[in-house]
N, C-alpha and C positions, 0 to 999 in steps of 0.2 A: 504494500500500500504506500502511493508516494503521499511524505506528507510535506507541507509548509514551512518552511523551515524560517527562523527570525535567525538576526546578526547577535552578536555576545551571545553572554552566557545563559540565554534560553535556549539557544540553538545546541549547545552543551547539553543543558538538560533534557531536551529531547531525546538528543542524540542517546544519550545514558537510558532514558526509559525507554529507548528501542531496543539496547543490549540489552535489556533486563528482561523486554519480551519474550526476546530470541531464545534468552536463556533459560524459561517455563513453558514456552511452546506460544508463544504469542503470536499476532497475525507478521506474516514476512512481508519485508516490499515487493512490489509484482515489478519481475526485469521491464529491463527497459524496449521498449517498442510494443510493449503490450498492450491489449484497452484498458481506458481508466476505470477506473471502481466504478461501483454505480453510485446512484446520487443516493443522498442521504433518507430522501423519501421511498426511495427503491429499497434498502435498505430495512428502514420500516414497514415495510409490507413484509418485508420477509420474516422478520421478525412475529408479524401478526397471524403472520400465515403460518409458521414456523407452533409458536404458543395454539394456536385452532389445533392443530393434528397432535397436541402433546408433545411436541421435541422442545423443554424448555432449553438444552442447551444448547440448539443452535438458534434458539429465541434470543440468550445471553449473545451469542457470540455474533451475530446479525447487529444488535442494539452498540456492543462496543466499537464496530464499525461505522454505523450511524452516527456515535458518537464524535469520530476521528472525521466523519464526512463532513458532520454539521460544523465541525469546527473550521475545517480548512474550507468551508463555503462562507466563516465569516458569523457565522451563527453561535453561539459561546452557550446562550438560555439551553435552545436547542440540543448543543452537546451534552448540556452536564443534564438535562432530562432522560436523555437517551441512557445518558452511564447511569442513573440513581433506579431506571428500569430495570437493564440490567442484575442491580446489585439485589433489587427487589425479590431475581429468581434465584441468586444464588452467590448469598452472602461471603462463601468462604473463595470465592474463583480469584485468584490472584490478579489473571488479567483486568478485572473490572476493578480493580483497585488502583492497578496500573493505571487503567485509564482515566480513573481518576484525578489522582496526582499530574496526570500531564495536564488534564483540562484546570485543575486546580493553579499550577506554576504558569500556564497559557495566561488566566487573571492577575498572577501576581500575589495571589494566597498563598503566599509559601509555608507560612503556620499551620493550614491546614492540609497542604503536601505532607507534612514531615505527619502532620499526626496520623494520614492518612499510612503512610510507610512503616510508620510505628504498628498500627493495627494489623496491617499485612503482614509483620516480621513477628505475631503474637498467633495470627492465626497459623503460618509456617511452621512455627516451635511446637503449636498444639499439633500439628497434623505432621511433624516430620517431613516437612517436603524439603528434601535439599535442594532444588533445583529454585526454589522460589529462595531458600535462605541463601544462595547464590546471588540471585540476580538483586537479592538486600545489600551482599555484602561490598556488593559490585558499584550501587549507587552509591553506599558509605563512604567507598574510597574514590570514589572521581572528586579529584577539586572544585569542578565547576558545579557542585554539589554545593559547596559554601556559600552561598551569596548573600 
């Protein structure tokens, strides 16, 4: 998924919460010369369509794309509704957390970034996932982490 990218150290922090994806199985970016995602409304349909027939998880994983669409259209309200749906089907999913924190640091909320990370690196510990306590320890140590 191509995203948006800003100059400094947002661009940093992006960058970091895509490794962190990577690193729990998060969405990849689609190579280059591929078609672009669909729109973020397309998205939501799928999502809707997805929750109708019972598959909440790929109702979640539709809504966190939404989320990343509506942002990079410009739309921030829109994003963080998409990600709070989401989280609505399945609290403990790292990814939704993830995306989170990115639509969180996209405002400027970085308070409630870190608390948002703190809570994801508590739900890890309870559930033993190394792969998310990874992608914790990953963000911890990037500098542009500090701001």
């Amino acid at each position: 998924m191509s995203r948006v990218r800003a100059a400094g150290p947002a661009a940093s922090d992006l960058e970091a919460l895509d490794r962190a994806e990577r690193l729990i199985g998060g969405p990849e970016p689609a190579p280059a010369g591929t078609a672009p995602p669909p729109d973020a409304q397309g998205l939501e349909s799928r999502a809707e369509a997805a929750l109708a027939s019972g598959d909440a998880p790929a109702a979640r994983e539709a809504l966190v794309a939404a989320a990343d669409a509506h942002a990079a259209e410009g739309r921030p309200d829109a994003a963080l509704d998409a990600c709070y749906r989401a989280l609505a089907l399945d609290p403990t999913e790292p990814s939704v957390h993830l995306a989170l924190v990115r639509r969180y640091r996209q405002r400027g909320w970085d308070r409630l970034a870190e608390e948002k990370l703190g809570l994801l690196d508590r739900v890890a510990e309870l559930s033993d996932d190394a792969a998310t306590r990874a992608a914790i320890r990953e963000l911890a140590s990037d500098p542009s982490q500090a701001r």
